[in-house]
LOGU-851838 format. One record per residue (C-alpha): y negated, x negated, z. Coordinates in pm, 1 decimal. Layout:
<drenvos>
+----------+----------+----------+
!        y !        x !        z !
+----------+----------+----------+
!        Y !        X !        Z !
...
+----------+----------+----------+
</drenvos>
This chain:
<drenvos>
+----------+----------+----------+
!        y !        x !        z !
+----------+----------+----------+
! -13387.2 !  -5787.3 !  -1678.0 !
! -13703.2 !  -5721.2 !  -1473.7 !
! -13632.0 !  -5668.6 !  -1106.2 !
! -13755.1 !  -5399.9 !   -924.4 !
! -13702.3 !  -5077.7 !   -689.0 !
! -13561.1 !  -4795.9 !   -851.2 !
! -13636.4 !  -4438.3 !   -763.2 !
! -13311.4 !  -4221.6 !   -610.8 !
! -13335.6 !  -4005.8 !  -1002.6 !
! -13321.3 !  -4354.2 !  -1163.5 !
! -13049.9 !  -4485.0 !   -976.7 !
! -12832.0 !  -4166.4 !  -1073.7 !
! -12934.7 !  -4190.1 !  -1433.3 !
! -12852.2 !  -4561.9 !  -1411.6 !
! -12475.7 !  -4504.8 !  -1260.3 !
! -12411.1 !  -4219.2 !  -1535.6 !
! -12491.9 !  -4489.1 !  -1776.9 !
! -12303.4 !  -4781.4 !  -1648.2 !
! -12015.7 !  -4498.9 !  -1600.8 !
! -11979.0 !  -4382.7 !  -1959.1 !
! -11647.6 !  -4517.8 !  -2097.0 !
! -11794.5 !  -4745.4 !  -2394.1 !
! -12088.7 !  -4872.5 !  -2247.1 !
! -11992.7 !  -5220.1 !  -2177.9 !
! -12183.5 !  -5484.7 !  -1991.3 !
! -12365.4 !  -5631.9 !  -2284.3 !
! -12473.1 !  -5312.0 !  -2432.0 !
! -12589.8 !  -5137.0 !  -2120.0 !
! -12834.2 !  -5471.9 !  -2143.8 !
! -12933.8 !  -5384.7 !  -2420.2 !
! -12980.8 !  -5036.1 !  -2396.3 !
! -13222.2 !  -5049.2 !  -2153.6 !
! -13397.9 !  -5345.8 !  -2324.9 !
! -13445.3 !  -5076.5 !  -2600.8 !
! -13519.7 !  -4789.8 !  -2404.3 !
! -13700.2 !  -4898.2 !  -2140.3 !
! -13478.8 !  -4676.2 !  -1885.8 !
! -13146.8 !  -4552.3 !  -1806.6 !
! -13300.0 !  -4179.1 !  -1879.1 !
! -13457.0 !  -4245.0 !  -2214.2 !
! -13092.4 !  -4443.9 !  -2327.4 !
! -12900.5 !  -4139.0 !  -2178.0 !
! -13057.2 !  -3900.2 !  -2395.5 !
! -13010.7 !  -4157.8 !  -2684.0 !
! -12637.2 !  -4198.1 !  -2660.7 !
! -12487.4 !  -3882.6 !  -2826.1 !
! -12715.8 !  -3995.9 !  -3179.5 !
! -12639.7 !  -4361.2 !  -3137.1 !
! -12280.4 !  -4286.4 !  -3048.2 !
! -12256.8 !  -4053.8 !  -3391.6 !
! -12362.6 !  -4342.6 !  -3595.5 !
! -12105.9 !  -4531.4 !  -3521.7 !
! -11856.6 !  -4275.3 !  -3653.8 !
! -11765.9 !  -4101.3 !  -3325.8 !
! -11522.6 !  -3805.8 !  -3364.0 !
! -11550.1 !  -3646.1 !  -3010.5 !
! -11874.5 !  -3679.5 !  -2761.9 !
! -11903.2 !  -3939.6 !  -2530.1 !
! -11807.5 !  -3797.7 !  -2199.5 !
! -12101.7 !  -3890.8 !  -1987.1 !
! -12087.4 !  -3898.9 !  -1585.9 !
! -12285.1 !  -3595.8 !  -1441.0 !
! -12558.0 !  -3620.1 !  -1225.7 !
! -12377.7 !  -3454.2 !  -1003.2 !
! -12056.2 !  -3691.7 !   -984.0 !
! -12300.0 !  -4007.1 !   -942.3 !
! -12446.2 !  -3862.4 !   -644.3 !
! -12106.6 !  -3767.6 !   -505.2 !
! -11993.5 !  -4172.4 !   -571.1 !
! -12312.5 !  -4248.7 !   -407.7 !
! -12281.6 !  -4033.0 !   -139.5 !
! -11905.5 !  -4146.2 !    -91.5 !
! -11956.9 !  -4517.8 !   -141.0 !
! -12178.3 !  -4510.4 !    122.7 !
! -11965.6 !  -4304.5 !    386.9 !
! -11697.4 !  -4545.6 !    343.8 !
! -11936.5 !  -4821.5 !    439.7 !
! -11987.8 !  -4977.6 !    116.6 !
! -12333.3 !  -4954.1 !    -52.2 !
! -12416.2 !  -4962.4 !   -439.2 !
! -12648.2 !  -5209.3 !   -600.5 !
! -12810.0 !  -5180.9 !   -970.3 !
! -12843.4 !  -5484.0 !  -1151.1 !
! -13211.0 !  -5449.4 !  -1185.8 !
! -13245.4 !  -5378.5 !   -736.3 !
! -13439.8 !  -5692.5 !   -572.8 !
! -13103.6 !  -5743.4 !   -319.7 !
! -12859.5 !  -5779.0 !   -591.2 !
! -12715.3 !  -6133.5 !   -584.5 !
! -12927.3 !  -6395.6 !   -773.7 !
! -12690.1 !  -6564.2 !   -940.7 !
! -12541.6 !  -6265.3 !  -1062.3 !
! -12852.0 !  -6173.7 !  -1155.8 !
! -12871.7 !  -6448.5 !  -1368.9 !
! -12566.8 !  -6392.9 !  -1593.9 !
! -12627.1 !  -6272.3 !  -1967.3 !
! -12530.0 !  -5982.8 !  -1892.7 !
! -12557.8 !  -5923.3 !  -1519.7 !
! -12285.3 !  -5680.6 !  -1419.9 !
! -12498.3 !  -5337.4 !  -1435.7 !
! -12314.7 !  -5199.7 !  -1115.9 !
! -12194.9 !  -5323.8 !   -817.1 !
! -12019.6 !  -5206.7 !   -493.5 !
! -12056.0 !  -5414.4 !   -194.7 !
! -11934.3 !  -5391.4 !    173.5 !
! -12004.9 !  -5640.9 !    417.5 !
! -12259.1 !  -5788.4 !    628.9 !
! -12296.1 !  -6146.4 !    442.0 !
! -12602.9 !  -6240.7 !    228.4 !
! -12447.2 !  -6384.1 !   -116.7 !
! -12814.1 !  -6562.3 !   -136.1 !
! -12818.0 !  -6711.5 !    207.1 !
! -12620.0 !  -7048.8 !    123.5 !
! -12465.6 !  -7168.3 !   -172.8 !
! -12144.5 !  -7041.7 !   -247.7 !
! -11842.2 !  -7201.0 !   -447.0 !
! -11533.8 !  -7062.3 !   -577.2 !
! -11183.3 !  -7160.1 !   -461.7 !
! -10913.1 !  -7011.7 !   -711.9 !
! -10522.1 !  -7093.1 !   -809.9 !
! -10193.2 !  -6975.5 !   -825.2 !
! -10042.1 !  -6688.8 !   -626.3 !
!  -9743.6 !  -6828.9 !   -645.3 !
!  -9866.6 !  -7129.2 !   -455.4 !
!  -9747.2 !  -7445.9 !   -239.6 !
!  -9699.0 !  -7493.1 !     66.0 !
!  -9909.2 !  -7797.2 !     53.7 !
! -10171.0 !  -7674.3 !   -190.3 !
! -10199.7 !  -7337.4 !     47.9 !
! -10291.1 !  -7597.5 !    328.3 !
! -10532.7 !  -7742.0 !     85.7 !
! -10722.0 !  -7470.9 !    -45.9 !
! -10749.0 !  -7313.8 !    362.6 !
! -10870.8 !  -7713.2 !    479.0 !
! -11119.4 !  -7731.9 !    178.5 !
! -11267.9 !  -7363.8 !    259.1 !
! -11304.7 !  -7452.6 !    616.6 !
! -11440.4 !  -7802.7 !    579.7 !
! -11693.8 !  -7639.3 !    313.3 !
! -11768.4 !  -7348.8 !    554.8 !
! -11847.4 !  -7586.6 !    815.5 !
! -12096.0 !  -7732.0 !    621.9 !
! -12313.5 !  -7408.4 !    522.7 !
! -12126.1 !  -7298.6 !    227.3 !
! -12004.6 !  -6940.6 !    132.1 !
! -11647.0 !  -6942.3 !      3.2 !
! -11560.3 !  -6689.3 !   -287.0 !
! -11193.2 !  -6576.4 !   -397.9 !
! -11031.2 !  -6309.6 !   -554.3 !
! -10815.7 !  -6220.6 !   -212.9 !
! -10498.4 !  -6243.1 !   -426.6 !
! -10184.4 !  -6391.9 !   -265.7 !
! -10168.8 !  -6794.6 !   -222.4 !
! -10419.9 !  -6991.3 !   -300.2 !
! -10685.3 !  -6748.5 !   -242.6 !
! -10616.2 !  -6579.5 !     79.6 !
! -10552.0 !  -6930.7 !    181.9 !
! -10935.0 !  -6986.5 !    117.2 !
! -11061.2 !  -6679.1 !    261.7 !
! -10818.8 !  -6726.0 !    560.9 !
! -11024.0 !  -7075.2 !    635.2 !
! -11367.6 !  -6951.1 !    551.0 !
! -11340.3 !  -6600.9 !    760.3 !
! -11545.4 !  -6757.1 !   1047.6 !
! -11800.0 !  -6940.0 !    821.3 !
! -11841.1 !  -6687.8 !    584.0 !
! -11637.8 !  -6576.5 !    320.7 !
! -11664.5 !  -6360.0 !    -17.7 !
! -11394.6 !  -6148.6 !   -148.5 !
! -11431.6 !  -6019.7 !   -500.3 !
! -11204.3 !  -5730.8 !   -575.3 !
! -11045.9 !  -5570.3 !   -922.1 !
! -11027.0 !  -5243.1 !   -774.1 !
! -11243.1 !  -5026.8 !   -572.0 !
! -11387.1 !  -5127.6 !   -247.6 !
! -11094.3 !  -4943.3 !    -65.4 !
! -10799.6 !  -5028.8 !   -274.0 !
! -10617.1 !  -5265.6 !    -62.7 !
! -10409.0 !  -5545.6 !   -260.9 !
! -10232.0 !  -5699.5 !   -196.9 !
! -10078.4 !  -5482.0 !     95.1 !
! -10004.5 !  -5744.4 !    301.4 !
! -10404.7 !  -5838.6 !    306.0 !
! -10454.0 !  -5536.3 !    452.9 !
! -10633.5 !  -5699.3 !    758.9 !
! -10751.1 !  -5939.8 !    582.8 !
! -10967.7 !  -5712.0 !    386.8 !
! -11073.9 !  -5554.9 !    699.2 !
! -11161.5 !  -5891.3 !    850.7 !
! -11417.3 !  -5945.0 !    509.7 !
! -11546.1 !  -5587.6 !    474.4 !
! -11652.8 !  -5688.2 !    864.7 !
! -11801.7 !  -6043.0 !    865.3 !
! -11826.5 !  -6150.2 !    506.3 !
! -11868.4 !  -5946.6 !    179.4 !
! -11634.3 !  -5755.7 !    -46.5 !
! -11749.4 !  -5707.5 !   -383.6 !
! -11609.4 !  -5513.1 !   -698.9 !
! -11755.7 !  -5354.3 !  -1032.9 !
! -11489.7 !  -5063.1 !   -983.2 !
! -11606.1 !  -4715.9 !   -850.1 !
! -11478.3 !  -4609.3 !   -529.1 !
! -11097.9 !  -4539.1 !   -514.2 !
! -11070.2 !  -4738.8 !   -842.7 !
! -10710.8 !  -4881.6 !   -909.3 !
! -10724.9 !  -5248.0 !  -1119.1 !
! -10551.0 !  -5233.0 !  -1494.9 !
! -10567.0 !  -5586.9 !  -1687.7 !
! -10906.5 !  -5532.7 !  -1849.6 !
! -10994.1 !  -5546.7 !  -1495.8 !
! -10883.2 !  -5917.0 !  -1309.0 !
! -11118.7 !  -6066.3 !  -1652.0 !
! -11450.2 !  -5902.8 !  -1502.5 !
! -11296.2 !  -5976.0 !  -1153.9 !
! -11282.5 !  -6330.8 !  -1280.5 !
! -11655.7 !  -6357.1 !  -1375.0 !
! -11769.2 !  -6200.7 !  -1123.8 !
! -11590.1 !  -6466.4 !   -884.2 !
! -11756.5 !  -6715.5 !  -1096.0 !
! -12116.6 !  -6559.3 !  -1153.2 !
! -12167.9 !  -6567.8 !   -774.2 !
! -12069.4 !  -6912.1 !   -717.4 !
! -12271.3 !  -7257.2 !   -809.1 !
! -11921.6 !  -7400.9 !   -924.4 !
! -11555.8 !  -7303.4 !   -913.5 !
! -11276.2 !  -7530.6 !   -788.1 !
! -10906.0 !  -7463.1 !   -869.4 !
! -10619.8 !  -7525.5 !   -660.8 !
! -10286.9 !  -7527.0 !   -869.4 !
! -10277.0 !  -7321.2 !  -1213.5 !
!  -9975.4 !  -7288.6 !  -1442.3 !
! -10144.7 !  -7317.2 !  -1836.7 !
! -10153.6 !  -6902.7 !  -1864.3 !
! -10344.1 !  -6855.0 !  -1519.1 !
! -10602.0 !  -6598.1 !  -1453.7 !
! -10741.7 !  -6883.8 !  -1281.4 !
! -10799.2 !  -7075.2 !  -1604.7 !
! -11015.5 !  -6744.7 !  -1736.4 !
! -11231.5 !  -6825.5 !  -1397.3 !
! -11267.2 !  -7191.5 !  -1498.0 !
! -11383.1 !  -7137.2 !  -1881.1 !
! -11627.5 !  -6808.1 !  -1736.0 !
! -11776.7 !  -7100.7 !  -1510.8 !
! -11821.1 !  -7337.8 !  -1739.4 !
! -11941.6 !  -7036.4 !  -2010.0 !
! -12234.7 !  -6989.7 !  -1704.0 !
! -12357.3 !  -7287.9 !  -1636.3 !
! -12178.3 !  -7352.1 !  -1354.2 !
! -11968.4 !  -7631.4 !  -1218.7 !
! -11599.7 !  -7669.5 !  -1276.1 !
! -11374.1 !  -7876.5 !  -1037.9 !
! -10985.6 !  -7960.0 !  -1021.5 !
! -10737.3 !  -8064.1 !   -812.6 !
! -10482.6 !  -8277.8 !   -975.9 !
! -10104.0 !  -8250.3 !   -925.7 !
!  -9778.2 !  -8389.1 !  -1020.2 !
!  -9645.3 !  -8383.7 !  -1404.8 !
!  -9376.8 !  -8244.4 !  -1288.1 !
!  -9490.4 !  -7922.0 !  -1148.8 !
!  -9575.9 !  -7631.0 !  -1389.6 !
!  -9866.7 !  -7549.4 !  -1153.7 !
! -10031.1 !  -7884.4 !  -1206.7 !
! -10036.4 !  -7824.5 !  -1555.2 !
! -10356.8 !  -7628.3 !  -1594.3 !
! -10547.5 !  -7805.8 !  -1353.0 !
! -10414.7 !  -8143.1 !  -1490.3 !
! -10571.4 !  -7991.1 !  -1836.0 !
! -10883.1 !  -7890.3 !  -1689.0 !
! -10976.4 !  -8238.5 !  -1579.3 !
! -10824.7 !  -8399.8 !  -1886.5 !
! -11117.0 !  -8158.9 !  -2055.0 !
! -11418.4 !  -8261.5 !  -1825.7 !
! -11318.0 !  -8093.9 !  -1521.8 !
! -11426.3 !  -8274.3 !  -1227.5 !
! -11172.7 !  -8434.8 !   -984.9 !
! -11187.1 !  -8327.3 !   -652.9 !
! -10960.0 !  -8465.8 !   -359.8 !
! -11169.3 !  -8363.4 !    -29.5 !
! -11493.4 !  -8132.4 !     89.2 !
! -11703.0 !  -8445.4 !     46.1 !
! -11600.0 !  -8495.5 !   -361.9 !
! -11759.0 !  -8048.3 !   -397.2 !
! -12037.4 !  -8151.7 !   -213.3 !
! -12166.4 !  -8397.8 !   -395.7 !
! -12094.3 !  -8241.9 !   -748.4 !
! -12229.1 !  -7868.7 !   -583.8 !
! -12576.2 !  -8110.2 !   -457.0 !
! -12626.4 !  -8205.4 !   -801.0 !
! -12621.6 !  -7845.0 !   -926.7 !
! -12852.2 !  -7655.3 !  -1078.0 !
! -12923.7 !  -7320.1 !   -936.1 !
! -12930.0 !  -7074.4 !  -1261.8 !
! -13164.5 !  -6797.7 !  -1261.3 !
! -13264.1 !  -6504.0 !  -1429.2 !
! -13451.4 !  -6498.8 !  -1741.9 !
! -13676.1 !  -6281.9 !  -1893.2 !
! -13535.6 !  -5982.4 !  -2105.2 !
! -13495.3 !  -6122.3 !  -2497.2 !
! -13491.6 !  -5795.1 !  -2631.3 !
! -13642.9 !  -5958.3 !  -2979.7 !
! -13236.8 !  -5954.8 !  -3158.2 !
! -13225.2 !  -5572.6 !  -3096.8 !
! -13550.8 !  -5464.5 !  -3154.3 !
! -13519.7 !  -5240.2 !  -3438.5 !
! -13720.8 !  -4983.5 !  -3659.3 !
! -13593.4 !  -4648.1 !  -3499.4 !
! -13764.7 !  -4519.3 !  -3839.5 !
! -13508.5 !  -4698.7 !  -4024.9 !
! -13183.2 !  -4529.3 !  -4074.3 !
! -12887.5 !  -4758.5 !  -4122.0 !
! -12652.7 !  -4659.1 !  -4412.7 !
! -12291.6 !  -4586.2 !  -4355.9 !
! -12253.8 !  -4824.5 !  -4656.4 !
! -12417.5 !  -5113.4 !  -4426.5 !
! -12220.2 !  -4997.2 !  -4075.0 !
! -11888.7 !  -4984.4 !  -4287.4 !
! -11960.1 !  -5370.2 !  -4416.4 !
! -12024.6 !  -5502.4 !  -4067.8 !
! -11735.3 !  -5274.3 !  -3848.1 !
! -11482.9 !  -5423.0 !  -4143.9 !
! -11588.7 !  -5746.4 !  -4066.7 !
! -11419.1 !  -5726.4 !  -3674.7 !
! -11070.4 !  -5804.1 !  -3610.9 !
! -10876.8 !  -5774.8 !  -3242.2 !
! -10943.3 !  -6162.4 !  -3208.4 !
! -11284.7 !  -6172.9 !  -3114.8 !
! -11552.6 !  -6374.4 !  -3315.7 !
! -11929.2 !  -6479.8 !  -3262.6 !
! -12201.3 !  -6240.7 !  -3346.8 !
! -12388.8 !  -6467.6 !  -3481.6 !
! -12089.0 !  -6561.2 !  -3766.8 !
! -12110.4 !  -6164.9 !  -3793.7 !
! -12457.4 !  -6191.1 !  -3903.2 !
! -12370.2 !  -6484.7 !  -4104.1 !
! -12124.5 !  -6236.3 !  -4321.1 !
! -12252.4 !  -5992.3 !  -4343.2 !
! -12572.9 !  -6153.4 !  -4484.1 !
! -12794.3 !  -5890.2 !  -4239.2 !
! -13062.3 !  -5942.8 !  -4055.8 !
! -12976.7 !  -6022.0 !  -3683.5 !
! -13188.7 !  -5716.5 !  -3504.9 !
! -12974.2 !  -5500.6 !  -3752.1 !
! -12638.5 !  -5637.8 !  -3695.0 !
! -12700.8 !  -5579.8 !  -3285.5 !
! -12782.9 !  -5253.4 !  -3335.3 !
! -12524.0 !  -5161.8 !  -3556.5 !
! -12276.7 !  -5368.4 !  -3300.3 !
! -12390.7 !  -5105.9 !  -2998.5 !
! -12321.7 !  -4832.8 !  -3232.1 !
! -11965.7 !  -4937.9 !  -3298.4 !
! -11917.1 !  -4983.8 !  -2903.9 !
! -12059.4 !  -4651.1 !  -2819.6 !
! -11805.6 !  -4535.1 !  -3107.4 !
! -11517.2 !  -4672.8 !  -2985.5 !
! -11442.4 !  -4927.4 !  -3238.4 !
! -11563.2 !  -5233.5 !  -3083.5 !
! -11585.4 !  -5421.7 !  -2780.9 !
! -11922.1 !  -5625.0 !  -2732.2 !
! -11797.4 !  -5937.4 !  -2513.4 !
! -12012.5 !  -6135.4 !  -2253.2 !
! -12098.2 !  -6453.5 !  -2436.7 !
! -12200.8 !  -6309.2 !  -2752.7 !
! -11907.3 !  -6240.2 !  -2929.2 !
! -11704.1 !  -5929.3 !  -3051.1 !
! -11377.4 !  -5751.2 !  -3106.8 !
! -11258.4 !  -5433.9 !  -3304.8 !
! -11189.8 !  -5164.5 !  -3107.6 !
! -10932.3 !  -4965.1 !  -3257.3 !
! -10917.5 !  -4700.4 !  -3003.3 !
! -11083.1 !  -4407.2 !  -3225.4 !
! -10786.7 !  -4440.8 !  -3475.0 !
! -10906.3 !  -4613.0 !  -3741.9 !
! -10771.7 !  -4957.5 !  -3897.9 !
+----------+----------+----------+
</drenvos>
């Protein structure tokens, strides 16, 4: 995605877009790779959205409602930032796809030192609390950012011993949706001298499709990601595999056999985690790092002949191909025996229709949310 300074039209025509329920991450990407802009894809959606086999129209955000979220974001404090904007966060920028919307709040610079991850278990230890607040402040001390999630244990532990160095907090909800409650000041603390951070619109309460994109995002900002306690079905686990999905280092603690919230970050090493006992063992791994960045715009797979109309015959063979377990796009395209370019616009089509779900990574689900089976 080319970065540049957008216009105040094209940043309301690029909220409305990343605001229309079935425009996911990947296929906001690319839209705009196709379209060139937010405007042209806006004007596209209704047709492309059809396609698919949508019943009802897409209920698209009105200029008027993105400039009241603008407007409101930034009376709260908080600012918006477009994927495309030259002061979104680099390494953010550098994920395929970046998030296409952001909310920050804060006075910290993501790109001003490197920053690492500290995740694990709410329901934490007493001595791996103590951990996880030494580690962030040792880290801090050195010059490096600490990013969490600000949920209970391990990471307001972290964020707790990074406040004075600096300290990233990324959020599920909205920028002013306090959890939980008794990080209250906490949260106040961050929005002051470090950075909160959240894909939700203002006033946004989290549901569960939310803590996954809180989870990248907590990894897509950091160099590497180091987890402190995780019981096998831990959000902190998603963090891990997004990390090592980006590029990105992946560190462990290791605990005793005999506690269940060893066992994840016992597995993680087992699996080519790196062990890490003290600041000293992140620095060295985080030193040998390499600092991703963004590429240039592929658009090639999706770059179709808008003078070719795509049968409902061909749609039907590649939407009855998806499942709820989500497989690779590229075994899609191995299936269905269709040319790639095809196959990823037929994909968007689906999305924008409500029957599937485009996942970061390049891989998809059905989406059975339109009814059908």
């Amino acid at each position: 995605m080319i970065r540049r300074e957008l216009s105040a039209a094209e940043r309301i025509d690029w909220l409305r877009l990343a605001r229309t329920p079935q425009v996911g991450p990947v296929t906001f990407s690319k839209l705009i790779a196709r379209f060139g802009n937010a405007a042209n894809a806006l004007e596209a959606l209704p047709d492309l959205a059809a396609r698919g086999g949508r019943q009802k129209p897409l209920k698209i955000l009105a200029p008027e409602a993105a400039e009241a979220e603008l407007e409101a974001t930034e009376t709260q404090g908080a600012r918006l930032l477009m994927a495309c904007e030259p002061d979104y966060p680099d390494l953010l920028a550098a994920l395929d796809p970046p998030p296409p919307v952001i909310t920050v709040m804060g006075r910290l610079d993501p790109d001003a030192a490197p920053c690492c991850a500290i995740v694990g278990s709410r329901n934490a230890s007493a001595i791996g609390i103590r951990f996880a607040r030494d580690l962030a402040n040792e880290l801090g001390r050195t010059g490096i950012t600490i990013v969490s999630g600000l949920a209970r244990g391990i990471d307001g532990a972290a964020h707790s011993g990074s406040l004075t160095t600096g300290t990233i907090a990324v959020l599920a909800g909205g920028i002013d949706h306090i959890y939980p409650p008794e990080h209250a000041e906490l949260h106040r603390d961050i929005a002051r001298d470090g950075l909160l951070v959240t894909e939700s619109r203002l006033g946004g309460t989290p549901t569960a499709r939310d803590f996954p994109r809180r989870n990248r995002l907590i990894s897509g900002l950091s160099l590497g990601t180091v987890v402190i306690e995780a019981a096998m079905r831990s959000g902190s686990l998603i963090t891990a595999r997004l990390a090592a999905e980006q590029g990105r280092e992946v560190m462990a603690t290791p605990g005793s056999p005999l506690d269940p919230r060893a066992k994840g970050t016992n597995k993680l090493i087992r699996d080519g985690a790196a062990l890490i006992e003290n600041a000293d063992d992140v620095l060295e791994i985080l030193q040998q790092a390499k600092r991703p960045v963004a590429a240039e715009s592929d658009t090639e797979d999706y770059r179709v002949d808008n003078d070719v109309e795509t049968n409902s015959t061909v749609r039907e063979r590649i939407a009855d191909l998806l499942s709820p377990s989500p497989v690779s796009i590229d075994e899609v395209v191995r299936q269905s025996d269709l040319p790639a370019g095809l196959v990823h616009s037929v994909l968007v089509e689906l999305e924008l229709a409500g029957r599937a779900n485009i996942l970061p990574g390049g891989s998809v689900q059905a989406d059975y949310s339109d009814g059908r089976r």
